[in-house]
C-alpha positions in Angstrom: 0.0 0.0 0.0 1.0 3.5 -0.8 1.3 5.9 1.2 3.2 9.8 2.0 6.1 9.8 4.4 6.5 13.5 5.5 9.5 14.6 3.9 11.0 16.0 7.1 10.9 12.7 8.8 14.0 11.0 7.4 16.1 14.2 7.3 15.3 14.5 10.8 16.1 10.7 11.5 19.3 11.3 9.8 20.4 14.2 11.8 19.3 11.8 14.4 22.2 9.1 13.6 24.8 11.5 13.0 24.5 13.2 16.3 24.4 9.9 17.8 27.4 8.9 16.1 29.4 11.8 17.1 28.1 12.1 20.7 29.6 7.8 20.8 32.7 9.4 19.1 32.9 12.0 21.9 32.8 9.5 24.6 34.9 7.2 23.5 37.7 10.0 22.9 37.2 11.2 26.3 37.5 7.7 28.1 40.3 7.6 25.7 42.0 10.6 27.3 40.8 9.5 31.4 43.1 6.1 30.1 46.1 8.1 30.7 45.1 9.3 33.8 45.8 7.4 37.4 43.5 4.5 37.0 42.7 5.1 40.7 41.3 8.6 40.1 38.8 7.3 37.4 37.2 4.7 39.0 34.7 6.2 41.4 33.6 8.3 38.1 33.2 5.2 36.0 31.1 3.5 38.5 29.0 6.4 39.0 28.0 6.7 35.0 28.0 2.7 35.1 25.5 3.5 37.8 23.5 6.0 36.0 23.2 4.6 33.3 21.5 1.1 34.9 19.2 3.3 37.0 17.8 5.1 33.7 18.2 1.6 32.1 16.0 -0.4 34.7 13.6 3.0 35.2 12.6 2.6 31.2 12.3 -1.2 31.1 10.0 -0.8 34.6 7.8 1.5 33.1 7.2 -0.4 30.2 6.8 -3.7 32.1 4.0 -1.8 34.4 2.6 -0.3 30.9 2.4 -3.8 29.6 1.0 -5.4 32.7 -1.7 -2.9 32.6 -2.6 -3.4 28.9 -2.9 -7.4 29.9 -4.4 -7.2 33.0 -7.5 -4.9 32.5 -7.9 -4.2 28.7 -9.9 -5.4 26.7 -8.0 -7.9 23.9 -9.6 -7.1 20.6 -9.5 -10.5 18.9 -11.5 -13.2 16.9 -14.4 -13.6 19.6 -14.5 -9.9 20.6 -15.1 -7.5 18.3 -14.7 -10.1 15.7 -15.5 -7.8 12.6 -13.6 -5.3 14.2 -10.5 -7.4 14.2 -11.4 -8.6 10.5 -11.1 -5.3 9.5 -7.8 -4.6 11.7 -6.1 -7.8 10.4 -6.8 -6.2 6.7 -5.3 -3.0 7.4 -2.0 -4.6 9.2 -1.6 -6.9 5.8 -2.2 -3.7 3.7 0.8 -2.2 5.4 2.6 -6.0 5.1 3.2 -5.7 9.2 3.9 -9.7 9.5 3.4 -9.6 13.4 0.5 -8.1 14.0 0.3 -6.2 17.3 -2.0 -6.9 20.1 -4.9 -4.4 20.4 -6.5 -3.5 23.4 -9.2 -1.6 24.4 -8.3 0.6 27.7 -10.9 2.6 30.1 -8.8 5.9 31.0 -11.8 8.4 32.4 -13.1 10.0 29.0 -9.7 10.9 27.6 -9.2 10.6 23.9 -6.0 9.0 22.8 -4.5 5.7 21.5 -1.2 4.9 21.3 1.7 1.7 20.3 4.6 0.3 22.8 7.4 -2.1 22.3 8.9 -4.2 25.0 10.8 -7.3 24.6 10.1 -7.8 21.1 6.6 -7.0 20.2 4.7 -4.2 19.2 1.3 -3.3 21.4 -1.4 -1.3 20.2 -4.1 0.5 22.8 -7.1 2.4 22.1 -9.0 4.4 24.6 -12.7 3.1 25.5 -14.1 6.6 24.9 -12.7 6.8 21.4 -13.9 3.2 20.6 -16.8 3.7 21.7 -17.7 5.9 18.3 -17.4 2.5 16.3 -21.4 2.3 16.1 -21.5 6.0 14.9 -18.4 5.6 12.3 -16.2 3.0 12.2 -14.0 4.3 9.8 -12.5 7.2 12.6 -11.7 4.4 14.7 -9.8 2.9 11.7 -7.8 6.3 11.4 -6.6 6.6 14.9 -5.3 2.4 15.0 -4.5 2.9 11.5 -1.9 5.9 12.8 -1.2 3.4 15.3 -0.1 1.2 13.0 1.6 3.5 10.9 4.3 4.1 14.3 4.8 -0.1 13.8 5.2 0.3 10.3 7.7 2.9 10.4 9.4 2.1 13.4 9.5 4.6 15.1 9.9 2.9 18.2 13.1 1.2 17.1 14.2 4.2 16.0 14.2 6.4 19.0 15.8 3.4 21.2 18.5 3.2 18.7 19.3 7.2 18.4 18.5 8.2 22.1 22.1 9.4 22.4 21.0 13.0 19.9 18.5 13.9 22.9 21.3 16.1 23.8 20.4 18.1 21.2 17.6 21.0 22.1 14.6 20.2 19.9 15.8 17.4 17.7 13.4 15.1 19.4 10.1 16.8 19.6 11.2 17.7 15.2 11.4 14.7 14.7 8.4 13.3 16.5 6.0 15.6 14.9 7.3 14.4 11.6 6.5 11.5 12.4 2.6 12.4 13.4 2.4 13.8 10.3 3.7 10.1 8.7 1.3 8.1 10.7 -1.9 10.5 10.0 -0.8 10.0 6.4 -1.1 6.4 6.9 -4.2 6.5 8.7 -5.8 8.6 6.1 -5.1 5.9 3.8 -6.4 3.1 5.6 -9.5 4.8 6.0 -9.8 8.0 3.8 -13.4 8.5 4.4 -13.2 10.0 8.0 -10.3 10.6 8.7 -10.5 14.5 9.2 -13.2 13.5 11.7 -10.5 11.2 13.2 -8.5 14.5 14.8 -11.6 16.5 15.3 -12.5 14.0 17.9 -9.5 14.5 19.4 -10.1 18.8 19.3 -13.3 18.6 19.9 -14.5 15.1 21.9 -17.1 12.4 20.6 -20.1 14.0 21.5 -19.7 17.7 19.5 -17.1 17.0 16.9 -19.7 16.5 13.9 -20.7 20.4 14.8 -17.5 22.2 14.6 -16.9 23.6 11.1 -13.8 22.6 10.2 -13.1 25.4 7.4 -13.6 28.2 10.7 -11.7 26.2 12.8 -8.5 26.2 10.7 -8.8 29.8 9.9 -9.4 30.9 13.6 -6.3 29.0 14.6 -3.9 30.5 11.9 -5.2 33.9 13.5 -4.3 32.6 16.6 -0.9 31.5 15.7 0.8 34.3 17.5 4.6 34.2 18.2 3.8 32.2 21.6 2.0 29.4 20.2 5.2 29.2 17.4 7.5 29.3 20.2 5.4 26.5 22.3 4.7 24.5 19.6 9.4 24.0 19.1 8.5 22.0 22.6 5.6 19.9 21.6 5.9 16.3 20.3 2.7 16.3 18.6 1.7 18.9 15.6 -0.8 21.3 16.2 -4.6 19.4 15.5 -5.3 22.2 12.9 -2.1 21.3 11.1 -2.5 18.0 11.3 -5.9 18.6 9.5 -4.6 20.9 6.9 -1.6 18.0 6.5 -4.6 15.5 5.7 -6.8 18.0 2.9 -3.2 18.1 1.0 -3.6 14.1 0.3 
């Protein structure tokens, strides 16, 4: 299946590796000048980064264990006897993207937020879906095939992989959050052409909620927001990980 990779995405993934690269390069030059240093002196510093480095090691893989343990132990497992045509239709847009091992999808309760989101740990991809935005399935199916269809889109790509692999370049100021709203604009791309029908309804859900997004108009909303795009929503939006919902829109009526 075809589909549009935002053209920032790999430039940023590039700058990605080569900051990475250098910032290994960096370290092993300055462990390479410590060498000729008393090997007394530079042991309490090594085992403090050794240190370090476990705690934010073991902090990551705890958080995605917990994640994990959630997801099994009180969602909802989207499969062949629940939600069966549901899962038909899921297992046809994971072949579409040729994603051999399909994730696990789950349906989550998390108070009336909208959100859904993918998670690697030991190997294998995870999908979850909040209740409230599954719940719009009845209504139009086809906006809950965007949102796990951008799921999918992270598997596809992934994105996951890719930040583990490159986590050194966080060093760099604004690197990450560039390119991880390139990578929003990727997966709505692939979302949108999974299901093309709804898909602009897919993000006004998330703007607006389930019960008044089919009463915004969407033509006022995007123009109210560009006159609202002072300097301090520019200078928020460097920080942010996720495009502005209005861009992300306007990203989608370019298809």
């Amino acid at each position: 299946m075809n589909f549009k990779v935002n053209k920032k995405e790999n430039f940023y993934f590039i700058l990605k590796v080569v900051f990475t690269l250098l910032v290994i390069l960096a370290l092993a030059a300055t462990f390479s000048s410590l060498s000729k240093i008393s090997t007394g002196s530079l042991v309490p510093a090594i085992q403090l980064i050794i240190i370090y480095a476990v705690f934010i090691w073991l902090f990551i893989v705890f958080q995605k264990i917990f994640l994990i343990a959630y997801l099994k132990g009180n969602g909802i497992e989207i499969c062949e006897e629940q939600f069966s045509e549901f899962y038909a239709n899921y297992q046809i847009m994971a072949d579409k993207l040729n994603i051999k091992k399909k994730p696990k999808l789950f349906i989550i309760q998390q108070g009336g937020l909208l959100n859904a989101f993918a998670v690697k740990f030991s190997g294998k991809n995870y999908i979850a879906i909040y209740s409230d935005i599954f719940g719009i399935i009845d209504e139009n199916e086809d906006i809950v095939k965007f949102v796990i269809g951008h799921e999918l889109g992270h598997v596809k790509r992934k994105h996951l992989e890719k930040r583990f692999w490159t986590f050194p370049s966080l060093i760099i100021p604004f690197l990450e959050s560039a390119y991880s709203r390139s990578c929003e604009y990727t997966c709505d791309n692939i979302g949108h052409s999974l299901a093309p029908v709804n898909s602009i309804n897919g993000l006004l859900v998330l703007a607006a909620g389930k019960d008044i997004y089919k009463k915004v108009n969407m033509e006022t909303y995007i123009r109210k927001a560009k006159e609202n795009y002072t300097t301090a929503v520019k200078f928020a939006g460097i920080f942010m990980t996720h495009p502005y919902l209005p861009k992300r829109i306007e990203n989608i009526i370019k298809q």
